[in-house]
SEMARSE-719751 format. One line per field, with one value per residue (C-alpha): residue number from 1; residue in one letter; x, y, z. Coordinates in Angstrom, 3 decimals. Example, Ala and Ser with C-alpha at 12.3 -4.5 7.8 and 13.67 -1.06 7.14 Angstrom:
<kolmis>
pos [1|2]
code [a|s]
px [12.300|13.670]
py [-4.500|-1.060]
pz [7.800|7.140]
</kolmis>
This chain:
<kolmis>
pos [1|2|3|4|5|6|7|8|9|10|11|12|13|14|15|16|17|18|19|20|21|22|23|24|25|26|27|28|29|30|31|32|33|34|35|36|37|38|39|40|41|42|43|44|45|46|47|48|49|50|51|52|53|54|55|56|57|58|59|60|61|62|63|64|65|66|67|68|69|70|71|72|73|74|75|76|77|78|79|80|81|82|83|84|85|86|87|88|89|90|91|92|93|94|95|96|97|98|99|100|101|102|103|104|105|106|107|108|109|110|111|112|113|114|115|116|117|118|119|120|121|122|123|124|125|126|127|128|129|130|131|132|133|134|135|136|137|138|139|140|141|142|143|144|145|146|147|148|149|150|151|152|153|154|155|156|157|158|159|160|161|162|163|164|165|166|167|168|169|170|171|172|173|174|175|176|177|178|179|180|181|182|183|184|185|186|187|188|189|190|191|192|193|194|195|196|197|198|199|200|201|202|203|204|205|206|207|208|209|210|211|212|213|214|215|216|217|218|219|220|221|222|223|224|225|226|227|228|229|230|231|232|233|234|235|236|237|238|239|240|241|242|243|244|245|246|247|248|249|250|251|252|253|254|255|256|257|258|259|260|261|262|263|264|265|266|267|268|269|270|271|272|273|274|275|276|277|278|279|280|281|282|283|284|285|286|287|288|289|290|291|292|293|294|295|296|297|298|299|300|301|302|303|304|305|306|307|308|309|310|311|312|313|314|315|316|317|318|319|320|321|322|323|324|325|326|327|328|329|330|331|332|333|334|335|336|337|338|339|340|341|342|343|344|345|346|347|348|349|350|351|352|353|354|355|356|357|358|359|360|361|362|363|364|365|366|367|368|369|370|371|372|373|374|375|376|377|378|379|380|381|382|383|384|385|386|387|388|389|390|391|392|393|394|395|396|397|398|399|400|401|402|403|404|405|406|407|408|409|410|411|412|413|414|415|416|417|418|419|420|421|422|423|424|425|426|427|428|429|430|431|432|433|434|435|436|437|438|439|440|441|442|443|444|445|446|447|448|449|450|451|452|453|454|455|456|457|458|459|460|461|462|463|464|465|466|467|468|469|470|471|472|473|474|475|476|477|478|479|480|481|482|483|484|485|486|487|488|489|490|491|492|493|494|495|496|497|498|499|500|501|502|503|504|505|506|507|508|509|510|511|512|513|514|515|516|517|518|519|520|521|522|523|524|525|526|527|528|529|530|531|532|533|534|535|536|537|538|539|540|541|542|543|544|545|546|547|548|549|550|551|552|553|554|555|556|557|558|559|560|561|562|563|564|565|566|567|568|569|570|571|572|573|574|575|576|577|578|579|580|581|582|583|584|585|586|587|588|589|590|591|592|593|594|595]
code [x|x|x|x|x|x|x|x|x|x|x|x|x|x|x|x|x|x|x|x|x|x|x|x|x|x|x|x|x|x|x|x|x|x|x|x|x|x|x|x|x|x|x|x|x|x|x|x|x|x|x|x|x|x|x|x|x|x|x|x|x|x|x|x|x|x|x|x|x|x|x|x|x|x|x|x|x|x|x|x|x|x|x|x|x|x|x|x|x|x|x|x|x|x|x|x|x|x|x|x|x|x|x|x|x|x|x|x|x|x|x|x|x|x|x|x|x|x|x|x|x|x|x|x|x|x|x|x|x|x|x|x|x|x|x|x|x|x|x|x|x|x|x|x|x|x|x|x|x|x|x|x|x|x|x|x|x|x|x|x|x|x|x|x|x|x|x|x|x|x|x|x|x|x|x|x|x|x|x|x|x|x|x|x|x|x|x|x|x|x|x|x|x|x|x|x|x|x|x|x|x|x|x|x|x|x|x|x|x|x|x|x|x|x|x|x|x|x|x|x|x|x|x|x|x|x|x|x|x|x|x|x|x|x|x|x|x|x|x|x|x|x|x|x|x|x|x|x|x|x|x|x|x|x|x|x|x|x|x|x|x|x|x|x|x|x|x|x|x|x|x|x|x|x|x|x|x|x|x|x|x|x|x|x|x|x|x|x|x|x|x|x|x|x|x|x|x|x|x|x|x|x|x|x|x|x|x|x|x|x|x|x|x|x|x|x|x|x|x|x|x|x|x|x|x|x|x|x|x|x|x|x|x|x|x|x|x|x|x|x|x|x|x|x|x|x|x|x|x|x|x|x|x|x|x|x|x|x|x|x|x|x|x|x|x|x|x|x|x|x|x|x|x|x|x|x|x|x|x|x|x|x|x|x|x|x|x|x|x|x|x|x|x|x|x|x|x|x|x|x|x|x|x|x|x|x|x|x|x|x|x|x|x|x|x|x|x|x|x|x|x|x|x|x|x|x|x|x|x|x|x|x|x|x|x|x|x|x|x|x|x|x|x|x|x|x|x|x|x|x|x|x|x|x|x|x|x|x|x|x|x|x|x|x|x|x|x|x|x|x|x|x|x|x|x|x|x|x|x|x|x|x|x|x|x|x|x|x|x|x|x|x|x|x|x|x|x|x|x|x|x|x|x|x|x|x|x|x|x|x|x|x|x|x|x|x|x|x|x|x|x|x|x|x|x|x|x|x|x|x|x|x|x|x|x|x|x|x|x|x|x|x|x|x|x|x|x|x|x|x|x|x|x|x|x|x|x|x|x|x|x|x|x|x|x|x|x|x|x|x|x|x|x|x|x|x|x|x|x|x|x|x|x|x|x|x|x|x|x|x|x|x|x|x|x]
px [-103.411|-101.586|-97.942|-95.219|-91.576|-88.557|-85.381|-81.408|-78.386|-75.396|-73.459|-77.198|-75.868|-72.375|-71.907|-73.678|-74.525|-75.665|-77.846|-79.210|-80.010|-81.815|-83.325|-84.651|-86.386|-88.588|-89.692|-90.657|-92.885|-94.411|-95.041|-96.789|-99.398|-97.685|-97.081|-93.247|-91.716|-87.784|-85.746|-81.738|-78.647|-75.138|-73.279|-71.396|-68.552|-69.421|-70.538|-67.025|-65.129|-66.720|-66.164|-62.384|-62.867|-64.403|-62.111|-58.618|-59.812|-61.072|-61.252|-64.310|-66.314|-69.914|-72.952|-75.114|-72.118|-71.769|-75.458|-74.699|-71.796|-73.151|-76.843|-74.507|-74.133|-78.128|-78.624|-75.782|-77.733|-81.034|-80.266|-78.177|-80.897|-83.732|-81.216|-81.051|-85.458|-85.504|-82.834|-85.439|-88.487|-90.305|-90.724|-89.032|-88.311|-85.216|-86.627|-84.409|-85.431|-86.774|-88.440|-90.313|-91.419|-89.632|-89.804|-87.258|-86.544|-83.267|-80.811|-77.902|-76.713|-79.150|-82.343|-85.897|-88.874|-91.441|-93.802|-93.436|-96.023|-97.358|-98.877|-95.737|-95.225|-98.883|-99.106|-96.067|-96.975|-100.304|-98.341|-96.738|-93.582|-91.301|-90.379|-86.805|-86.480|-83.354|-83.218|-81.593|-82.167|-84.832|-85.288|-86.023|-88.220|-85.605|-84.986|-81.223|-80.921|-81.000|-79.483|-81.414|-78.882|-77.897|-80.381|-81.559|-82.481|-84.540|-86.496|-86.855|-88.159|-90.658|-91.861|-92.696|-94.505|-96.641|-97.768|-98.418|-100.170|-98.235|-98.958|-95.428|-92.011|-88.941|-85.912|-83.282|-79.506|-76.772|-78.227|-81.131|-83.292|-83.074|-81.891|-82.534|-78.914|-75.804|-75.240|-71.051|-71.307|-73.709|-73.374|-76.789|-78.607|-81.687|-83.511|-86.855|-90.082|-91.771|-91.229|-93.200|-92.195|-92.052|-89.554|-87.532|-87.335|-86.268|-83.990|-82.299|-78.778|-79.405|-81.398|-78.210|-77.355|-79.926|-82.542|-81.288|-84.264|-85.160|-87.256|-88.729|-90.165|-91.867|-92.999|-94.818|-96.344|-97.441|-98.206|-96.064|-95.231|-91.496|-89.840|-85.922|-84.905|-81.508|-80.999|-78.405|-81.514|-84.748|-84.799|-88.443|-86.229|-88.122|-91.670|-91.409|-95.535|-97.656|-97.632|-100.322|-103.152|-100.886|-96.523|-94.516|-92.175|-91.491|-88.653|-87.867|-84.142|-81.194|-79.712|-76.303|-74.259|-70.630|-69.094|-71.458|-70.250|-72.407|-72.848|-74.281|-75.424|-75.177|-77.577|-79.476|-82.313|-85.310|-87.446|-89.787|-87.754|-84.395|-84.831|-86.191|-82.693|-80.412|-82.487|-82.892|-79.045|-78.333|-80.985|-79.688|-76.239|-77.872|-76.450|-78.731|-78.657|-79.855|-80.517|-81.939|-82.768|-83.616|-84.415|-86.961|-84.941|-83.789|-83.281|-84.247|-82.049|-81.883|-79.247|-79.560|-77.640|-77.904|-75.240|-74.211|-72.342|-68.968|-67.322|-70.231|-68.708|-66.447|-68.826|-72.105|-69.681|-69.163|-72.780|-73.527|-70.770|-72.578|-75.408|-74.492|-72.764|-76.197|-78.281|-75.897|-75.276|-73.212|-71.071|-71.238|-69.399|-68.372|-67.822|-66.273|-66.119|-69.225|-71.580|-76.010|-77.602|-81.338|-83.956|-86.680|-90.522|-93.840|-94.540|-92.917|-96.462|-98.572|-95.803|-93.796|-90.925|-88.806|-86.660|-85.427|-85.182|-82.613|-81.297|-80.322|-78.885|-76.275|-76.159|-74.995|-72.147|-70.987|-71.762|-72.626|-75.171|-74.808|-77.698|-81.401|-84.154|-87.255|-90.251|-93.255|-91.385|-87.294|-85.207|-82.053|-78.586|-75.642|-72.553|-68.584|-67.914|-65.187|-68.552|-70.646|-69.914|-70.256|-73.754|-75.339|-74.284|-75.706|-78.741|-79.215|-79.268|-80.395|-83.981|-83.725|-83.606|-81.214|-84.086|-86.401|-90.066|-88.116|-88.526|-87.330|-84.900|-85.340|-83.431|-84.666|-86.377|-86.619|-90.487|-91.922|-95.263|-98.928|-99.408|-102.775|-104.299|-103.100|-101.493|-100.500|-101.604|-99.962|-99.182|-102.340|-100.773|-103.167|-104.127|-102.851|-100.784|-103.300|-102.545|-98.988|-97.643|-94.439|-93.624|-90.865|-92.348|-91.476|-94.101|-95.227|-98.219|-99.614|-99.717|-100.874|-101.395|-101.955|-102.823|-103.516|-99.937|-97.647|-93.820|-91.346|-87.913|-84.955|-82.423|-78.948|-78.576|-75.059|-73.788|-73.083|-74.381|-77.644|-79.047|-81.440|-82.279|-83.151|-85.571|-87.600|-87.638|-89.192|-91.937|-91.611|-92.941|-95.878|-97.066|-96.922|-96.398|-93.914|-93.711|-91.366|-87.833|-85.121|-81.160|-79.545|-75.335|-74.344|-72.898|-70.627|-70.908|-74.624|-77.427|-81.203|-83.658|-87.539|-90.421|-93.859|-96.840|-99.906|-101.522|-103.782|-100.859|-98.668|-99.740|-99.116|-95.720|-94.580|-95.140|-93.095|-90.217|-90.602|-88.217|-85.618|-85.086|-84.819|-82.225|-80.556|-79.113|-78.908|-81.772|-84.850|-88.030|-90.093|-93.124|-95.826|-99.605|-100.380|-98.410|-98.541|-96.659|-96.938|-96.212|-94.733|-94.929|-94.022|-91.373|-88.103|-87.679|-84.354|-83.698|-85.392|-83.356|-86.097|-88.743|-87.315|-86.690|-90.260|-91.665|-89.873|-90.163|-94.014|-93.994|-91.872|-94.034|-96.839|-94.858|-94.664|-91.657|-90.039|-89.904|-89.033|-87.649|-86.400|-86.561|-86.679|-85.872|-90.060|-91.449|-90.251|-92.180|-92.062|-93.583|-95.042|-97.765|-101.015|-102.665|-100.989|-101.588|-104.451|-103.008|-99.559|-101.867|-103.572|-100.647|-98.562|-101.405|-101.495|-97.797|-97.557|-100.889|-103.344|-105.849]
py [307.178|304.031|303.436|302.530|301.490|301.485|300.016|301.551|299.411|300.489|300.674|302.950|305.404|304.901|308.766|312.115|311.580|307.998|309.422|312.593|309.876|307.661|310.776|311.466|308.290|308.592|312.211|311.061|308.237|311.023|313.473|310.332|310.382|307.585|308.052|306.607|305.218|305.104|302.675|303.170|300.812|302.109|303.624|301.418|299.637|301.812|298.114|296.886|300.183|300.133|296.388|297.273|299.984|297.974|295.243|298.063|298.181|294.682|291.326|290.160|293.252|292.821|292.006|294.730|297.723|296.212|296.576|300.595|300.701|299.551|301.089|304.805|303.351|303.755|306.716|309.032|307.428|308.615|312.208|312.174|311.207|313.558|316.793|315.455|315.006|318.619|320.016|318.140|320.307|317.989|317.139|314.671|313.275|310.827|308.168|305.862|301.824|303.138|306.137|304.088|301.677|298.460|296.555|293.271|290.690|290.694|288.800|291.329|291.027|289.238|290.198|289.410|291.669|291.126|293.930|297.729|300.462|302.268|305.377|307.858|306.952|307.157|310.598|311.687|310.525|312.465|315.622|315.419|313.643|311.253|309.015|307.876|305.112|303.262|299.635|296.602|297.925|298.210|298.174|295.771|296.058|297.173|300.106|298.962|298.948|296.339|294.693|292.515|290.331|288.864|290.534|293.158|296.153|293.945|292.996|296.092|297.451|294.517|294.479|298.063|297.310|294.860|296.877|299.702|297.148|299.042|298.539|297.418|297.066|298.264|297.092|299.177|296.868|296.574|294.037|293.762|291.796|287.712|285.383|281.939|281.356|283.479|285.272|285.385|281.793|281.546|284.214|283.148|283.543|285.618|288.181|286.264|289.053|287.581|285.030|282.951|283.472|279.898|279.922|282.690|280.926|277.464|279.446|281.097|280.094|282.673|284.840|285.600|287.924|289.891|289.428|287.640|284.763|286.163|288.756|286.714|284.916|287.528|288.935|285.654|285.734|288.726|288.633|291.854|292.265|292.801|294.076|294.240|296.681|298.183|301.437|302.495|302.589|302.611|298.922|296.822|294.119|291.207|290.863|288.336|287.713|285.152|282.690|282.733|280.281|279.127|278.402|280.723|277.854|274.470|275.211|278.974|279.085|276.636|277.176|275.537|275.923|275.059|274.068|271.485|268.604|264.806|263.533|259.796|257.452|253.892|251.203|253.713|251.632|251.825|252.751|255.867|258.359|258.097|260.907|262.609|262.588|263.939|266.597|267.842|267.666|269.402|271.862|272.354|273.445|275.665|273.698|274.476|271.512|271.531|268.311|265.951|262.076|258.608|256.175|252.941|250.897|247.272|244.472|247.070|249.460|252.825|255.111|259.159|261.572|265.378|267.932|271.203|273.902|272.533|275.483|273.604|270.096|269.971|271.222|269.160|265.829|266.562|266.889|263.382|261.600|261.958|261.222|258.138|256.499|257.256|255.378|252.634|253.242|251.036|254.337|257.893|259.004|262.033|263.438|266.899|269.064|268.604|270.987|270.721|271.693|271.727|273.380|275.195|275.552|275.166|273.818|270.591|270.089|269.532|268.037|264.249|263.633|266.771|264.743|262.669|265.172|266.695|263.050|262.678|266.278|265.340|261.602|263.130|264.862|262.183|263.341|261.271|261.990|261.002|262.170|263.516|264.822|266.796|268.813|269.648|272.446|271.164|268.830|268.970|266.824|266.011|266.087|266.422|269.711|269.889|269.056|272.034|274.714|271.746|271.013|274.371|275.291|272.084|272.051|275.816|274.949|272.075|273.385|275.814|279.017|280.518|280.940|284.286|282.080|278.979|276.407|273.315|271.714|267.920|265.826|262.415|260.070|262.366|263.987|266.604|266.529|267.633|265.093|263.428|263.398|263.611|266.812|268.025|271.020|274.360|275.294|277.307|280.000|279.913|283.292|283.063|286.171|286.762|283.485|284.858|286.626|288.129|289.321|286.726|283.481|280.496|279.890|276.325|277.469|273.767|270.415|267.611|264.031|262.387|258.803|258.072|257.707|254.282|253.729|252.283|251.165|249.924|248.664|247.290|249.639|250.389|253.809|255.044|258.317|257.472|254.798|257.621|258.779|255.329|254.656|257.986|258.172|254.585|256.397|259.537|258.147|256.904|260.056|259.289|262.167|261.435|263.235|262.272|261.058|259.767|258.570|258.005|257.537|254.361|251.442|249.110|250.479|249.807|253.438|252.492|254.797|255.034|257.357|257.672|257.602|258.175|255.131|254.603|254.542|252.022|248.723|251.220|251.803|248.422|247.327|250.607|249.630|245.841|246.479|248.477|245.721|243.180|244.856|245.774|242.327|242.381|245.035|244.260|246.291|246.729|248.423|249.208|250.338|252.314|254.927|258.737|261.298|264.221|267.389|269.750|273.781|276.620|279.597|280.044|275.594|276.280|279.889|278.331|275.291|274.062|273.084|269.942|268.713|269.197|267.526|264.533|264.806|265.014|261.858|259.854|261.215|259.197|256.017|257.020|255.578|257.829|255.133|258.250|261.773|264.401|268.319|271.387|275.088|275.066|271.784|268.675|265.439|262.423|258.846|256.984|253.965|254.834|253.404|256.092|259.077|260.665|260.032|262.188|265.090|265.725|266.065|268.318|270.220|270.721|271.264|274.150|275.733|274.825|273.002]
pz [164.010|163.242|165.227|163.029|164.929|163.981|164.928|163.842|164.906|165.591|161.706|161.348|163.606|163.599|162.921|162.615|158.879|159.097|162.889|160.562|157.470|160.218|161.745|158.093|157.759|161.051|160.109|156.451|158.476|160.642|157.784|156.526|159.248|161.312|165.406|165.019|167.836|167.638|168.692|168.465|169.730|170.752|168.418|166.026|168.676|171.278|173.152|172.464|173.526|176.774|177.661|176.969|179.350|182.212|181.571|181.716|185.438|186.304|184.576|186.442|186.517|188.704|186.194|188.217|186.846|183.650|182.903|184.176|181.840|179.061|178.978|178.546|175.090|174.379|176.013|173.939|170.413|171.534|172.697|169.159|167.597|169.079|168.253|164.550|164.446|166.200|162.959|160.592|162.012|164.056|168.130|169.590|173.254|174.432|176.855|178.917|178.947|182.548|180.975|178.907|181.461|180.518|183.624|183.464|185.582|187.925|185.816|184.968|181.609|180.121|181.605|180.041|179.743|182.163|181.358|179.730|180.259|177.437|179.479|178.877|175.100|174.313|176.162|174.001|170.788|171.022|171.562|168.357|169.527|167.815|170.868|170.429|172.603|174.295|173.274|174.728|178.754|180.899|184.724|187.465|190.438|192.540|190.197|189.089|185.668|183.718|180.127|177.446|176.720|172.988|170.256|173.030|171.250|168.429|171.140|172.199|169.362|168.615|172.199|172.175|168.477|170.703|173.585|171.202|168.783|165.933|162.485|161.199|162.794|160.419|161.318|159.817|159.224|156.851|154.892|151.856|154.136|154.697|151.943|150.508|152.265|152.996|150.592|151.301|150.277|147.374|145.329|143.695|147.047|146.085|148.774|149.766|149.671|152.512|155.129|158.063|161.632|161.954|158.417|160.144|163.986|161.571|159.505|162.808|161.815|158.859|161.075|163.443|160.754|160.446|163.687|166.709|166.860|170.422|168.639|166.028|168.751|170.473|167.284|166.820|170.170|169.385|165.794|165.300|161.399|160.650|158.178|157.438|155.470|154.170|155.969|153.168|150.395|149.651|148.854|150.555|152.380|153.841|155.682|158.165|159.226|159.374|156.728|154.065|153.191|150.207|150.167|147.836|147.352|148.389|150.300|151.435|151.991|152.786|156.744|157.893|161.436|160.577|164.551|165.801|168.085|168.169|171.657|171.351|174.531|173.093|175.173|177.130|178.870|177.084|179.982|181.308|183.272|180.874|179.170|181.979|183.978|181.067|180.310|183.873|183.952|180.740|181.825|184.677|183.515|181.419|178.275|175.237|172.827|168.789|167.130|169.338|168.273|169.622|166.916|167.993|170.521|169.851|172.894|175.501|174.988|172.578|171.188|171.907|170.066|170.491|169.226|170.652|169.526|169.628|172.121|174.732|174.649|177.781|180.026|178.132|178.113|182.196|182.594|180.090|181.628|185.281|184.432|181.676|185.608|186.984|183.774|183.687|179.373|177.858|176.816|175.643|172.765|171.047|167.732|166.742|163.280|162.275|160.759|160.405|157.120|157.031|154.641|155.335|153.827|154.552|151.174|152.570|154.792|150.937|148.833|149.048|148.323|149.485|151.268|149.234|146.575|149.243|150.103|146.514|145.775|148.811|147.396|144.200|145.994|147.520|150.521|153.789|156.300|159.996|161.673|160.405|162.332|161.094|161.209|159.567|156.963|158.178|157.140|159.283|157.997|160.194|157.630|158.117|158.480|155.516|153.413|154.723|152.263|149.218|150.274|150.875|147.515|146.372|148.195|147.132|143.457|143.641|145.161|142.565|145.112|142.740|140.213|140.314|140.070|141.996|139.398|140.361|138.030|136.978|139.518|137.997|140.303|143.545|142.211|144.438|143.893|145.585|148.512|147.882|151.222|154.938|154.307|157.727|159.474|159.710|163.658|164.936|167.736|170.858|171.458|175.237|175.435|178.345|180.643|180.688|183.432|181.763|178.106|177.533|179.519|178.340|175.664|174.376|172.195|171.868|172.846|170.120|169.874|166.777|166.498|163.152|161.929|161.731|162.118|159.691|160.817|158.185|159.924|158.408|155.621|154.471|155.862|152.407|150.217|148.580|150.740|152.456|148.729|147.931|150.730|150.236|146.838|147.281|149.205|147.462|143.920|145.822|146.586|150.331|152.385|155.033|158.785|161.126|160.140|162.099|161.610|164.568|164.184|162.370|163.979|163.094|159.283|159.440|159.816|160.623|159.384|161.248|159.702|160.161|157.289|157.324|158.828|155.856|153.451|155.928|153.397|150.320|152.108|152.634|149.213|147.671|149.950|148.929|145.824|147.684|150.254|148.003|146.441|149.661|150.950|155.333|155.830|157.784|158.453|160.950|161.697|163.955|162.666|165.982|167.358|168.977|168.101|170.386|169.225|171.549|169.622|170.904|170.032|172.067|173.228|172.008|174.083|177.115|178.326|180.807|178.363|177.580|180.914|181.850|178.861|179.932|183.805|183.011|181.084|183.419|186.399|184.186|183.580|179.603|177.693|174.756|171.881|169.335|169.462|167.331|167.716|166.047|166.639|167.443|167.696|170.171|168.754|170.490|169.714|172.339|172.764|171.206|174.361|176.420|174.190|176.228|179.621|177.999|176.258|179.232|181.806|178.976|178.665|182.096|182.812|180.387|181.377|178.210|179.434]
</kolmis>
């Protein structure tokens, strides 16, 4: 019989009618000829209400009490719920995160799964039993119990949908399902059917809403299928599985985080073991950063930028300050009310000219772009925060995601069209769930090199809206498909702009951006036919702070220099010396355990 889980949240069982409406929707499952696993949070603020209460007695309660306080929450919602199932007609059994076996590790508060037994549940569900289960707690190996953290009871319920290899996860919220944006801000923003775990984990800004991005990652591990769904109707919400041999759309859906601060270190020497240092120290202080970039350095020395959420700048500009004395930079700089924008599709792997398509659409806004970094199916933009709101909106229609069959609307010279040839790869997940020794390891799924691409680098462009249009619509018309792309903070009024082609289409490249220089008075391009781009993939780089120092501790260790970097919420690529590519496969590959 196939296992079915699902998941209520707290505004699901807020109150007796909304537990006995949830308690409905597991029995109709079961009647169905489903096992159905339960999983239920606290009751609506019942979290809240019992933070108050610890903190009426003491404003620096001990994590090890907290995680007793709060895991009461839990337990009242699933002996609620189990009375309502037995009212309905069917059996039903209230299991504690111990009862069920979820063993964590020992950090209060915010502990991770290291392994959960299936024996009890399995025996139960049998029997006839609908297993209501407590989310967001567990237990360690010392038998104290034990919190998940941020998103805890999602990844409850999706960890118990792996171990029991369910059929579907349904995640019950107060939502439709996931959007093409947020929907408090663009009205149009339509409910997407279906989306990747890769779109979701890219999208995670829009995610927070619905799934913390903690369980999205584990479902991908673990190929669990999820669906969000309203819990007030009927209404299908949103798959979120693994993406299908052919895009929907172009671009899925339009994500933006309004509070982001820019830290840049201007002259960083451009040697191995650079990058190496500030990531051990940001990792170290446990400082998670987003948008990471280093453009190609010029006269030995390189520019890094990185932004983090802006409440994390004191205590990242401590940490960069330290270590900028250490480096010897020339100086570290900082910029506040900012806000990222970035879209998100895996048709951008098969079709050119999506960014500048997007480059225009902000052009046309008049809106100017600091910073970009991509991936394979992101394109991220670092814009003044009093802009954010104008260019979602803009973005959204301009993509057409306010349309029912997404048709694209004529933007004049930015064409998205069918790349010709090189069409990059979608990610293939290693099936190495078994080389893992906890549920929530840190996970990089893959190392790549690839060595058949070439760089670009414009330098001396005018920091004005349009000049990034101009350059990839340049390319764009071509029909050359573009990968990596980098702006770095301008100087001195003057933004340089690097990309990699396809190395066969580097000659066909240089001649479609002969016109724009030309045109552009002060610019110069460079380029360089042989290059590497590693490709570091996995799911949670972002949630797990260390991965990035170890990349570049590995590569220092092997005297590689970083030339090029920019990151995503799942993918760190990094361009290096072709001649070096093999030498820094093999010892990634080896430092995360995939050779």
């Amino acid at each position: 019989m196939s296992v079915i889980v699902q998941k209520f949240g707290g505004t699901s069982v807020a109150n007796a009618e909304k537990i006995r409406h949830a308690a409905s929707r597991a029995v109709e499952a079961k009647r169905r000829g489903h096992d159905v696993v339960v999983v239920v949070s606290a009751r609506g603020h019942k979290t809240d209400e019992l933070i108050e209460l610890a903190h009426g007695i003491t404003q620096t309660p001990r994590p090890r009490e907290m995680d007793m306080l709060l895991s009461t929450g839990e337990q009242e919602s699933v002996a609620l719920m189990a009375m309502a199932v037995h009212e309905l007609g069917e059996e039903a059994i209230s299991l504690t995160g111990a009862q069920i076996g979820v063993l964590t590790d020992t950090t209060h508060t915010k502990a991770r799964i290291v392994s959960i037994s299936t024996e009890r549940m399995r025996e139960l569900l049998a029997a006839g039993n609908i297993v209501i289960a407590a989310g967001f707690q567990g237990v360690d190996s010392s038998m104290n119990i034990t919190t998940l953290g941020r998103g805890g009871s999602d990844t409850t319920a999706t960890a118990l949908a792996a171990v029991l290899d369910a059929e579907l996860c349904e995640i019950y919220t107060d939502v439709e399902g996931v959007f093409t944006t947020d929907p408090r801000l663009v009205s149009s923003a339509r409910k997407v059917e279906r989306i990747s775990y890769d779109e979701m984990l890219e999208l995670a800004s829009l995610g927070a809403g619905v799934m913390h991005s903690r369980s999205i990652e584990f479902a991908k591990k673990f190929s669990v299928q999820l669906r969000v769904r309203p819990s007030y109707s009927d209404g299908p919400g949103t798959l979120i599985a693994p993406e299908t041999d052919e895009a929907n759309s172009i671009v899925t859906g339009v994500a933006f985080v309004r509070n982001e601060a820019l830290i840049t270190l201007v002259g960083l020497p451009d040697q191995p073991g650079v990058m190496s240092s500030l990531f051990t120290a940001l990792s170290g202080a446990r400082i998670p950063v987003d948008m990471v970039v280093q453009n190609v350095a010029r006269e030995g020395f390189a520019n890094v930028s990185f932004t983090v959420a802006e409440d994390e700048l004191p205590a990242a500009l401590r940490v960069v300050t330290s270590a900028a004395e250490l480096l010897k930079v020339q100086s570290v700089q900082h910029t506040t009310e900012l806000s990222k924008v970035s879209i998100v599709g895996h048709g951008m792997q098969t079709h050119t000219g999506v960014a500048a398509r997007m480059f225009q659409i902000l052009a046309d806004s008049g809106i100017n772009i600091r910073v970009v970094t991509t991936s394979e199916i992101k394109i991220s933009v670092l814009i003044d925060r009093t802009r954010c709101s104008d260019a979602v909106e803009a973005v959204h229609s301009g993509f057409g995601l306010h349309l029912p069959d997404r048709t694209l609307p004529d933007v004049g010279q930015a064409a998205i069209r069918p790349a010709s040839v090189h069409a990059a790869e979608a990610e293939v997940v290693a099936d190495i769930v078994s080389r893992l020794e906890g549920m929530e390891s840190i996970l990089v799924s893959d190392v790549s090199a690839d060595t058949q691409q070439s760089r670009i680098t414009v330098t001396g462009l005018p920091d004005d809206p349009g000049v990034a249009r101009d350059v990839f619509a340049a390319i764009g018309e071509g029909g050359v498909l573009v990968d990596m792309i980098i702006q770095n903070v301008a100087r001195d009024g003057r933004a340089s702009i690097s990309f990699t082609v396809p190395g066969n289409d580097l000659d066909r490249s240089l001649q479609l951006l002969q016109p724009f220089l030309d045109a552009h008075a002060g610019t110069t391009l460079t380029f360089d036919r042989h290059i590497c781009k590693l490709t570091i993939a996995g799911i949670g780089l972002r949630s797990h702070t260390d991965v990035g120092r170890r990349v570049f501790r590995t590569l220092a260790e092997q005297q590689i220099n970083v030339e090029m970097l920019n990151t995503s919420e799942i993918k760190l690529s990094i361009v290096i010396a072709v001649a070096q590519a093999d030498r820094a496969l093999q010892s990634l590959r080896s430092e995360f355990g995939l050779n």
